[in-house]
N, C-alpha and C positions, 0 to 999 in steps of 0.2 A: 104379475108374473115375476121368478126372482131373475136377479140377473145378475153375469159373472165379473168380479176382478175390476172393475170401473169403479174409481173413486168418485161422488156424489160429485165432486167440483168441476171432474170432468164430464161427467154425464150432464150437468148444466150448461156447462161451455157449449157442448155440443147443441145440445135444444136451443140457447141463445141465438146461434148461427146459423143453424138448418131452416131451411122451410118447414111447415108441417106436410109430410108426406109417408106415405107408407114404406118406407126405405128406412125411417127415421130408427125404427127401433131396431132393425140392422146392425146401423152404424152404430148407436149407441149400448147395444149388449155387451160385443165382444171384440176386441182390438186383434188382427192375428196378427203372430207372427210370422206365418211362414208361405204369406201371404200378400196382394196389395189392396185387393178387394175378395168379398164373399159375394154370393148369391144364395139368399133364401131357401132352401127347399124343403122345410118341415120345421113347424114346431107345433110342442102342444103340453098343455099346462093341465092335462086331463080334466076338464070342467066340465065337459060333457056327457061322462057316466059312463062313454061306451068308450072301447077299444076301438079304433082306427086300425081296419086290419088291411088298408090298402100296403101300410108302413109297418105293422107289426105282424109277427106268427109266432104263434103258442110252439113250442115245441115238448115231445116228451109225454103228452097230454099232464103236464103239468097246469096248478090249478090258477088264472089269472083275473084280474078284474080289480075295476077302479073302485078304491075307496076313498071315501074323506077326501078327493081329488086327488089322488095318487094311484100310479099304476104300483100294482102288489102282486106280488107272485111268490107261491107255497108250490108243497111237494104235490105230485100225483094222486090219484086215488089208491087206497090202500088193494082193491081188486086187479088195479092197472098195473102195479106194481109186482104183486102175485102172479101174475099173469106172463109179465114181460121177463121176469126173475127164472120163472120155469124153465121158459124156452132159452134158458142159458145168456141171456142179455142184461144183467144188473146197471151195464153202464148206459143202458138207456129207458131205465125205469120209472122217470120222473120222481127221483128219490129226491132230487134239488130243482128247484125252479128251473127252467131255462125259455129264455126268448128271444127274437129276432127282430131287428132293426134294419127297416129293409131298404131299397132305392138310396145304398149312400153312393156319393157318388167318387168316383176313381180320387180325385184329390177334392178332399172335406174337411170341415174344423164341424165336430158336436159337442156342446157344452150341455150340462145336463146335472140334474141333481141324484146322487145314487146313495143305497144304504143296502148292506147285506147283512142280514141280524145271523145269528148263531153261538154255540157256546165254543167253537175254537177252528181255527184253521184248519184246512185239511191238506193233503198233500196235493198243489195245483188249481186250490181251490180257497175264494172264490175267485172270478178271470171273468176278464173282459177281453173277445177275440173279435179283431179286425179282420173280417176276411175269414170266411169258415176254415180254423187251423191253419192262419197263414199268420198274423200275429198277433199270437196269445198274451196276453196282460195277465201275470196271476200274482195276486196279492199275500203276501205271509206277516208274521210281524215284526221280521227284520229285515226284510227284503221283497221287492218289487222287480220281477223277474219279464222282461220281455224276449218272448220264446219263436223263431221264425221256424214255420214251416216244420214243427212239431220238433227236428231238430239238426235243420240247418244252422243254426248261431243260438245262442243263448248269450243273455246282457244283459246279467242282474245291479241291481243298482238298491242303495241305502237309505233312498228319498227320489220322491214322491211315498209316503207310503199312505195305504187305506187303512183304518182301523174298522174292525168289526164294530157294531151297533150302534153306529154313528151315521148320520148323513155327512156327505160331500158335495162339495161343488167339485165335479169335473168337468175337465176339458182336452180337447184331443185334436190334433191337428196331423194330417199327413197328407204328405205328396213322397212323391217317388225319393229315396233314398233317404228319408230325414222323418220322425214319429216323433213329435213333442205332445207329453205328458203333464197333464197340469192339475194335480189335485189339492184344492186349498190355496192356491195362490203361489203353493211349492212347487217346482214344473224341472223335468229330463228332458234334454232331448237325444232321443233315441239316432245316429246315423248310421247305416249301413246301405252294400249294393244290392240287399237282399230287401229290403222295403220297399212294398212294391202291390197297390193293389188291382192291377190288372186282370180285369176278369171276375172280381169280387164286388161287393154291393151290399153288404150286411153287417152290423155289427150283433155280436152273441153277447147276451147277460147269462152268464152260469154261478149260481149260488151253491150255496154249503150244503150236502145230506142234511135234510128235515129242518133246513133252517128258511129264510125267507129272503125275496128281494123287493125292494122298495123305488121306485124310479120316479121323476116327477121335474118339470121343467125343461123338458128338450128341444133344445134349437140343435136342427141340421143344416148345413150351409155346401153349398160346392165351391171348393177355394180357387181363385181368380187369378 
């Protein structure tokens, strides 16, 4: 499995000292900061063909499934589409992948590998939402915009940024008033009194119109 941001020398030190126990690869994944300890609560390296939908839900009926050992998610069906377009709802046609990351818990760190293919940004899109519309991550490519509560605060920033057709290592860390963003080893951290995921549990993947998302390596943790 890949793992984030630990340099090899430290990830030895670590195994050097540790017993072997199933906590080991815990400790040795991901160092938080905003945190003194994690606890476990989901990972998965998709090697086993299926979608785990105790954690995961399709949304949109957009189209998902593990490939080559990765989660992959494309547009809708072109009749789904038709369909939902009709009846006056374009913005939930499964025109862009979208899915749900489910049982996160009030304060968590997920590290994960992400890729959203496409031929160019869109307005707001692609985003990663903590909290359904409570805090939007949407990526462009001169700015990485973290958006509360659709438009309580806005708090754009010129780094961390994602680039389209590229994989990342990210990482994500929140507890009440403080959102550190970590992609590539380049990391924000977000502080306001409006961060806050009380009553929330999910995180959203939303991709580009007719483009694609790529997901793969996810540890979830509840931060300690």
């Amino acid at each position: 499995m890949h793992r984030l941001f630990i340099p090899a020398a430290c990830v030895f030190s670590l195994a050097a000292l540790l017993p072997a126990s199933p906590l080991r690869a815990e400790i040795a994944a991901y160092q938080p900061q905003l945190f003194k300890s994690l606890k476990l609560v989901y990972e998965d390296s998709f090697s086993s063909g299926a979608i785990n939908t105790d954690f995961w839900e399709v949304r949109q009926s957009s189209t998902w499934a593990i490939k080559d050992g990765v989660l992959h998610g494309s547009e809708s069906s072109k009749e789904f589409q038709e369909k939902t377009i009709a009846k006056g709802d374009k913005g939930h046609a499964g025109l862009k992948p979208v899915i749900w990351l489910k049982k996160v818990p009030e304060n968590f760190v997920c590290t994960m590998r992400v890729r959203y293919d496409g031929k160019a940004y869109q307005k707001g899109f692609p985003l990663l939402d903590l909290g359904h519309h409570i805090h939007t991550i949407t990526f462009a490519e001169k700015t990485t915009t973290l958006t509360i509560k659709k438009d309580v605060e806005k708090l754009p920033v010129e780094q961390p940024l994602f680039a389209l057709n590229t994989w990342h290592d990210v990482a994500i860390e929140l507890k009440k008033g403080t959102l550190l963003l970590n992609i590539d080893g380049k990391k924000h951290v977000f502080e306001s009194k409006n961060i806050d995921m009380t009553g929330q549990a999910q995180i959203d993947f939303k991709a580009i119109d007719f483009g694609t998302c790529q997901i793969d390596d996810v540890e979830l943790w509840e931060g300690q």
